[in-house]
TORNUSE-226437 format. One record per atom (N, C-alpha, C): residue in one letter; residue number from 0; atom name; x, y, z. Coordinates in steps of 0.1 Angstrom, whole numbers, plus 5000, padded with zeros to 4 digits. Layout:
% residues N
  code  pos  site     X     Y     Z
     A  NUM    CA     X     Y     Z
...
% end
This chain:
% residues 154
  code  pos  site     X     Y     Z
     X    0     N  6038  5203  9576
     X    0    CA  6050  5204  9584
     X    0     C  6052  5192  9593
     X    1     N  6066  5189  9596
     X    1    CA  6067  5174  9602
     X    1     C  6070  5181  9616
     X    2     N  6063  5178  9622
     X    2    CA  6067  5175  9637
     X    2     C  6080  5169  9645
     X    3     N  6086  5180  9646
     X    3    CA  6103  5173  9656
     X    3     C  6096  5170  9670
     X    4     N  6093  5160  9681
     X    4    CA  6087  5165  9687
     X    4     C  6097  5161  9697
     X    5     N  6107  5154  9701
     X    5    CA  6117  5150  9708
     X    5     C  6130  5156  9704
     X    6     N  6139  5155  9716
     X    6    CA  6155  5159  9715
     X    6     C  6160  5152  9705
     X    7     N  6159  5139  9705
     X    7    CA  6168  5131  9698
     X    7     C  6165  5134  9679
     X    8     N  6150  5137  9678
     X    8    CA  6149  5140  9660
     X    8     C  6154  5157  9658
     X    9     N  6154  5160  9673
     X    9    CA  6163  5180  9666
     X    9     C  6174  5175  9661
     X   10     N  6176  5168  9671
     X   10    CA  6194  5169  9671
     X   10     C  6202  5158  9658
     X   11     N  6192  5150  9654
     X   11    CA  6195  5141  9638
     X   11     C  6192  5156  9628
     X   12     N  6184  5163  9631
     X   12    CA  6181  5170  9625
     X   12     C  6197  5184  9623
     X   13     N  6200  5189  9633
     X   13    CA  6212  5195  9637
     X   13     C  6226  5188  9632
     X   14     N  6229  5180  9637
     X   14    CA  6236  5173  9630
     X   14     C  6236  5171  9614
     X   15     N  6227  5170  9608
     X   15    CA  6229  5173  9595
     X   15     C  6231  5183  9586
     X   16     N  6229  5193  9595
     X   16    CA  6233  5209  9592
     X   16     C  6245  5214  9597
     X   17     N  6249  5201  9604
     X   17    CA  6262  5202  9608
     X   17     C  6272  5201  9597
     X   18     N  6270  5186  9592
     X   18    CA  6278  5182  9579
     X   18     C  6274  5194  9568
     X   19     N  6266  5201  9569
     X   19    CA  6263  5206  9557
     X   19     C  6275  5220  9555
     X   20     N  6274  5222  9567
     X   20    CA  6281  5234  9573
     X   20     C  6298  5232  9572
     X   21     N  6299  5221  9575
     X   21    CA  6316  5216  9572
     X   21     C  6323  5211  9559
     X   22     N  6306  5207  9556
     X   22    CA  6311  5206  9537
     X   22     C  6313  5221  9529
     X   23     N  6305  5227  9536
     X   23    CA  6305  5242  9529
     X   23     C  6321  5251  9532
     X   24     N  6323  5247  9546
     X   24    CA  6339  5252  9545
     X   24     C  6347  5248  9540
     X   25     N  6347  5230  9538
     X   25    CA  6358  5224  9530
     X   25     C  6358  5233  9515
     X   26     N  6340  5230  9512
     X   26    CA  6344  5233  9496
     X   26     C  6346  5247  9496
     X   27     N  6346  5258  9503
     X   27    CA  6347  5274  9503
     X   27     C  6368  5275  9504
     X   28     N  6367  5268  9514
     X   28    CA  6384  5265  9514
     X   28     C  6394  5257  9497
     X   29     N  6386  5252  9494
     X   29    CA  6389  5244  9482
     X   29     C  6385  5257  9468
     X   30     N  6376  5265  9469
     X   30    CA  6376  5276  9459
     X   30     C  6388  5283  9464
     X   31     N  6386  5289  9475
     X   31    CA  6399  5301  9480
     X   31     C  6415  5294  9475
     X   32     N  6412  5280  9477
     X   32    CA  6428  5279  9473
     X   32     C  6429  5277  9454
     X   33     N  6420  5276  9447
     X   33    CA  6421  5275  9435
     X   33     C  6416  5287  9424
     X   34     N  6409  5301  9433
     X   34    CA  6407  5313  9425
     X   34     C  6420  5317  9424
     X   35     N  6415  5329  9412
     X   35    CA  6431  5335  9409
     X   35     C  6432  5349  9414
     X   36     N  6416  5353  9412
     X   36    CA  6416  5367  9419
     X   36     C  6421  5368  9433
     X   37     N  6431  5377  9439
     X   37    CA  6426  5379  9456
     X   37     C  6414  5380  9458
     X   38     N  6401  5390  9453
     X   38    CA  6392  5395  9460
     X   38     C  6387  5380  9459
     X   39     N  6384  5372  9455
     X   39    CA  6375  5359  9452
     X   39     C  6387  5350  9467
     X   40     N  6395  5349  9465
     X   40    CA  6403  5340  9472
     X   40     C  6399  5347  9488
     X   41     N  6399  5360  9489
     X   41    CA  6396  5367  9501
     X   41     C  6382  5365  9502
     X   42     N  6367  5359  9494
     X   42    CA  6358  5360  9499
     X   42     C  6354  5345  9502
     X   43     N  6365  5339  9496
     X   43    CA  6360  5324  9498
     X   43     C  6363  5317  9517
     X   44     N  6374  5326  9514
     X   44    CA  6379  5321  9531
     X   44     C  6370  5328  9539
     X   45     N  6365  5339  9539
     X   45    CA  6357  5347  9549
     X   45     C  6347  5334  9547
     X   46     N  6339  5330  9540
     X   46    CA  6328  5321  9538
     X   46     C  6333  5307  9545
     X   47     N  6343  5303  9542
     X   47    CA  6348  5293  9546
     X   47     C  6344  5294  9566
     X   48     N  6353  5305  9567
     X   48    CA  6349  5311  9582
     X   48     C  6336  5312  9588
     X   49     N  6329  5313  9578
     X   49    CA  6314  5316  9584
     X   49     C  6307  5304  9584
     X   50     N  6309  5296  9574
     X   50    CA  6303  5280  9573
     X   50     C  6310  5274  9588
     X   51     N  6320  5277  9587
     X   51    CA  6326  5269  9604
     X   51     C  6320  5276  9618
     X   52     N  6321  5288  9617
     X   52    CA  6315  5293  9629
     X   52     C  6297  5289  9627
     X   53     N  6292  5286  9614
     X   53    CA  6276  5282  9619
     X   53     C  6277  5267  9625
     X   54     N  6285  5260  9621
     X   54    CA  6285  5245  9623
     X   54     C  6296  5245  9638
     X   55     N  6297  5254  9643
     X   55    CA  6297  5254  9658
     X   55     C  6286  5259  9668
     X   56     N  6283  5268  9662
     X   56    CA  6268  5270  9667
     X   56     C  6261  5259  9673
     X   57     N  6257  5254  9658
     X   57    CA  6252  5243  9660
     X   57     C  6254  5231  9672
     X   58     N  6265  5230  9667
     X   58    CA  6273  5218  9678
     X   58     C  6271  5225  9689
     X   59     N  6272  5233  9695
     X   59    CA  6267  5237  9708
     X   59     C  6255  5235  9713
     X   60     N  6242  5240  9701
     X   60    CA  6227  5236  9706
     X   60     C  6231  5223  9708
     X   61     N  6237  5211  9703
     X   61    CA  6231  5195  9702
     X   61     C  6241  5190  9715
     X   62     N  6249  5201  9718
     X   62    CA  6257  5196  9730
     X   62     C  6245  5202  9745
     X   63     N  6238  5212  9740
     X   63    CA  6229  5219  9750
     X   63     C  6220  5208  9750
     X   64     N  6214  5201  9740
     X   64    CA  6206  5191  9741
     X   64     C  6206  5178  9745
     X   65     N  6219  5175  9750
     X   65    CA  6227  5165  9754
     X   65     C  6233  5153  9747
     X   66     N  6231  5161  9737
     X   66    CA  6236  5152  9723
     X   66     C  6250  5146  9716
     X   67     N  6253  5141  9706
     X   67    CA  6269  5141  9706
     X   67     C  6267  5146  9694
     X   68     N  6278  5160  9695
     X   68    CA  6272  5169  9677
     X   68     C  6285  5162  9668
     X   69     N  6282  5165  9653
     X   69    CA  6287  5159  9645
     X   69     C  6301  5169  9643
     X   70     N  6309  5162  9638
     X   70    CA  6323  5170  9637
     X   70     C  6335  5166  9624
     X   71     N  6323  5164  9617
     X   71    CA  6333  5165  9607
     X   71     C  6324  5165  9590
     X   72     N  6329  5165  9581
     X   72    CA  6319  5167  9566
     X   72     C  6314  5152  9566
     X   73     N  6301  5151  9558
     X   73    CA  6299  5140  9552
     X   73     C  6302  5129  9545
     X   74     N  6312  5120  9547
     X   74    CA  6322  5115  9547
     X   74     C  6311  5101  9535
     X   75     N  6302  5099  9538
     X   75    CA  6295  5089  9529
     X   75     C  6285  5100  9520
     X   76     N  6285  5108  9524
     X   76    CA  6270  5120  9516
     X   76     C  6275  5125  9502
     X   77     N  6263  5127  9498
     X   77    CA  6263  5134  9485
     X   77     C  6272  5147  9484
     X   78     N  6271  5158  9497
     X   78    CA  6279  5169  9500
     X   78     C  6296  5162  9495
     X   79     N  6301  5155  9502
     X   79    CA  6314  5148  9502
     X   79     C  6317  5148  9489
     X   80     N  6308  5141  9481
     X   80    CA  6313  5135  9469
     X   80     C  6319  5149  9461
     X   81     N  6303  5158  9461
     X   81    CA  6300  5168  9458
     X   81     C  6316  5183  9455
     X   82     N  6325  5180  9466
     X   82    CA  6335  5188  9468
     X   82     C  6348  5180  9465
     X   83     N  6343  5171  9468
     X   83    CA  6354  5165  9457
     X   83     C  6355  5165  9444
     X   84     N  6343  5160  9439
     X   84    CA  6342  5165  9422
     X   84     C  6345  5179  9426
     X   85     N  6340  5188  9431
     X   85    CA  6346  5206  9430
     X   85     C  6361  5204  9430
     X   86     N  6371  5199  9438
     X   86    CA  6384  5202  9437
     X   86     C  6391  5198  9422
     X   87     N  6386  5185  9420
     X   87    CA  6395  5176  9406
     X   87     C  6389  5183  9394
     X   88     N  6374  5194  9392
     X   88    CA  6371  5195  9379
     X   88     C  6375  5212  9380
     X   89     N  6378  5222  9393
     X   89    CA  6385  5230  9390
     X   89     C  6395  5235  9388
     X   90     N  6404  5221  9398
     X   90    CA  6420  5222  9395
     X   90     C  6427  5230  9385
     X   91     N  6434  5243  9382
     X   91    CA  6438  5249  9369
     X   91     C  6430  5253  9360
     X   92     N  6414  5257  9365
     X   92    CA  6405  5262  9356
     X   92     C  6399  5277  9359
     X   93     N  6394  5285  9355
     X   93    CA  6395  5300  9355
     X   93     C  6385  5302  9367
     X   94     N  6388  5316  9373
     X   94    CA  6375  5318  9385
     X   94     C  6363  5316  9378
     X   95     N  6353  5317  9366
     X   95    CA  6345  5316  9363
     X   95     C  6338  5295  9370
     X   96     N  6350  5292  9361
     X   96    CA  6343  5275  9367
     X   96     C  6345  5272  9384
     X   97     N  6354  5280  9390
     X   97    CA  6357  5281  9400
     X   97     C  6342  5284  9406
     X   98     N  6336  5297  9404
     X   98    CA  6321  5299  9410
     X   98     C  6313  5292  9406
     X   99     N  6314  5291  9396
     X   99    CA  6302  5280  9392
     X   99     C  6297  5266  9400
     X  100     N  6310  5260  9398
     X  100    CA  6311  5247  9415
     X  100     C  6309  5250  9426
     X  101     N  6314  5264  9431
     X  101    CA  6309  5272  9443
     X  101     C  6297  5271  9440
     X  102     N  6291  5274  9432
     X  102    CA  6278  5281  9436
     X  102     C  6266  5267  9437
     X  103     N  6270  5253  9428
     X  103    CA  6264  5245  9429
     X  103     C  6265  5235  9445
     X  104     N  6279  5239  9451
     X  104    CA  6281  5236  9466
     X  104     C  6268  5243  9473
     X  105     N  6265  5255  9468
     X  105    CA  6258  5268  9478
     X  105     C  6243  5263  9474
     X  106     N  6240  5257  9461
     X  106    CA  6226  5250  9458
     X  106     C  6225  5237  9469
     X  107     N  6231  5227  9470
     X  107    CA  6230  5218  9487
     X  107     C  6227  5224  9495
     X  108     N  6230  5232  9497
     X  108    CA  6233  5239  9510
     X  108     C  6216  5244  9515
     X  109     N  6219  5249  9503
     X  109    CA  6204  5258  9504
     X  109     C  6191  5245  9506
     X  110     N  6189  5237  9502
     X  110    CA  6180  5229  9496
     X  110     C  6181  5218  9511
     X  111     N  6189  5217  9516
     X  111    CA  6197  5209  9535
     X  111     C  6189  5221  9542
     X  112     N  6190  5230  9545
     X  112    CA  6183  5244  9552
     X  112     C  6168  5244  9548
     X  113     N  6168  5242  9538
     X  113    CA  6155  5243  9533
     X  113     C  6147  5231  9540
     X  114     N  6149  5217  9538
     X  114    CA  6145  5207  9546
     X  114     C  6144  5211  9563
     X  115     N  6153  5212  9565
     X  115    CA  6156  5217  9586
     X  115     C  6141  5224  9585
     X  116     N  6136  5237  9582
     X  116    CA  6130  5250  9582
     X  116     C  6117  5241  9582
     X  117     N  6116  5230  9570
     X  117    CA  6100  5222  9571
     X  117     C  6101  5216  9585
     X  118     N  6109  5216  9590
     X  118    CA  6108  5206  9602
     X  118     C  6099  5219  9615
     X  119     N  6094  5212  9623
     X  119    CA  6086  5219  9635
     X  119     C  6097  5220  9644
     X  120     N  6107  5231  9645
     X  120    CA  6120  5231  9654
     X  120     C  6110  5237  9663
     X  121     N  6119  5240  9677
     X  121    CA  6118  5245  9689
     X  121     C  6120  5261  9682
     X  122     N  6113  5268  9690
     X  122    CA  6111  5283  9683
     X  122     C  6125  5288  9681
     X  123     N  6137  5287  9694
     X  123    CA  6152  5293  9693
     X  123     C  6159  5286  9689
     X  124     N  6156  5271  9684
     X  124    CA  6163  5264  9674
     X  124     C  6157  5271  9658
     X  125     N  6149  5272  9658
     X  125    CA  6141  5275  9645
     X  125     C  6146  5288  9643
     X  126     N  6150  5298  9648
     X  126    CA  6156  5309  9645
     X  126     C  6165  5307  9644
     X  127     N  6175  5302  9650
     X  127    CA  6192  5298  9642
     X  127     C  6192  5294  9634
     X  128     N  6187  5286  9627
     X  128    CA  6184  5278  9615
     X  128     C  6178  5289  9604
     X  129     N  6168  5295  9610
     X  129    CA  6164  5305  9598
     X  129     C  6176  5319  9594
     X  130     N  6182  5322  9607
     X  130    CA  6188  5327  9603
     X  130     C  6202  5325  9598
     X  131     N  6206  5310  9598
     X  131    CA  6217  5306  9591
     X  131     C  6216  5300  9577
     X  132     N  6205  5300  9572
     X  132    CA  6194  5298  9559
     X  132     C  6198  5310  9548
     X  133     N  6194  5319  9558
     X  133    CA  6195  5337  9554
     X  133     C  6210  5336  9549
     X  134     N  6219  5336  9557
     X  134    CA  6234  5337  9550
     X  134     C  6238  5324  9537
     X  135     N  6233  5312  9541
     X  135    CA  6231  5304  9526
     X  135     C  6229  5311  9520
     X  136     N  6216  5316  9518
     X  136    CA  6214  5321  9507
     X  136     C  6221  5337  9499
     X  137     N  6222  5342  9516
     X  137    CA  6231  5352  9506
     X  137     C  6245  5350  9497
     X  138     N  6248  5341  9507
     X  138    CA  6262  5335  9501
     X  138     C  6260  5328  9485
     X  139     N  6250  5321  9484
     X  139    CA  6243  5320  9473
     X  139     C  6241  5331  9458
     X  140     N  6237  5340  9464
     X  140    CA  6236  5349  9456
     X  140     C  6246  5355  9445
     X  141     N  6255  5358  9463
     X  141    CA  6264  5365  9457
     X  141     C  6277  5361  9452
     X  142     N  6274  5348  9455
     X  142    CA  6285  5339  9444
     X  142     C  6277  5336  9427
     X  143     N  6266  5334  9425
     X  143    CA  6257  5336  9416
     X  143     C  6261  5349  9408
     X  144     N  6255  5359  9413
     X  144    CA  6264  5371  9406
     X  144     C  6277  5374  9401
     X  145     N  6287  5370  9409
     X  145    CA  6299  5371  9405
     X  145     C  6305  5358  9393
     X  146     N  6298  5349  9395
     X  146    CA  6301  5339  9382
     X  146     C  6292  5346  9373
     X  147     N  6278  5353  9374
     X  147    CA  6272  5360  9363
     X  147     C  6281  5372  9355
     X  148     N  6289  5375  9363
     X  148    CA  6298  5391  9359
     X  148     C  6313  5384  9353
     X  149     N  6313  5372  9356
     X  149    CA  6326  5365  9349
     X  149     C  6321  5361  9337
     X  150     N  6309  5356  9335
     X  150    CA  6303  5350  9317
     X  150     C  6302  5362  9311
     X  151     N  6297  5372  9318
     X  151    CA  6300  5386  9310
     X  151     C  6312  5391  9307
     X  152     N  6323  5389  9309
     X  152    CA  6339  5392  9307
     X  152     C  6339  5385  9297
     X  153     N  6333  5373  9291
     X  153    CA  6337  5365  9280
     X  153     C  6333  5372  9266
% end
């Protein structure tokens, strides 16, 4: 385990769960506006919602920390690129590919959380993080499933 042992490596560290967190609303916003189902379009925005309310969170610990928190997506990162290829290869393609780019957005995501969690956080940083890990991953899932229940319709 790597040792955070200073404010300044939480908060590089926060900050990057930041962007991860605003990439996940862009690209949750970018499914919702291209499914066809309501119920999909209605779960992408709730997620969209939830990716933004964690990346406020956040920004609050790095502002508690006296930090300057990050506020916007990953603008040079792989995430960035990432939702962008999600918008132009789903454009007019069925909810099936629609989750499937969701779900490989929700694979980053997971794998950004996963790195934070090796890190030696402060114990009540380390629990926001774990538990905003936990909804990745459920979000994960249960986009996983529902692109699994769309290859079965085929």
């Amino acid at each position: 385990m790597n040792n955070v042992d200073n404010a300044k490596d939480v908060i590089s560290v926060l900050n990057d769960l930041i962007e991860t967190s605003k990439d996940g609303e862009a690209g949750f916003k970018v499914c919702a506006e291209d499914a066809k189902r309501l119920d999909l379009k209605n779960l992408f925005e709730s997620r969209a919602q939830e990716c933004g309310k964690a990346a406020a969170e956040l920004q609050s610990i790095v502002v508690r920390l006296g930090g300057d928190p990050e506020d916007s997506t990953s603008m040079g990162g792989d995430m960035h690129r990432r939702w962008v290829d999600l918008k132009s290869s789903i454009t007019g393609k069925d909810d099936k590919a629609v989750l499937s780019e969701c779900e490989r957005g929700e694979d980053v995501a997971k794998k950004s959380y996963k790195q934070a969690l090796e890190k030696n956080l402060p114990a009540d940083i380390q629990a926001v993080v774990q538990r905003q890990y936990e909804g990745v991953l459920r979000n994960h899932d249960q986009v996983k499933a529902l692109r699994d229940q769309e290859k079965a319709r085929d």
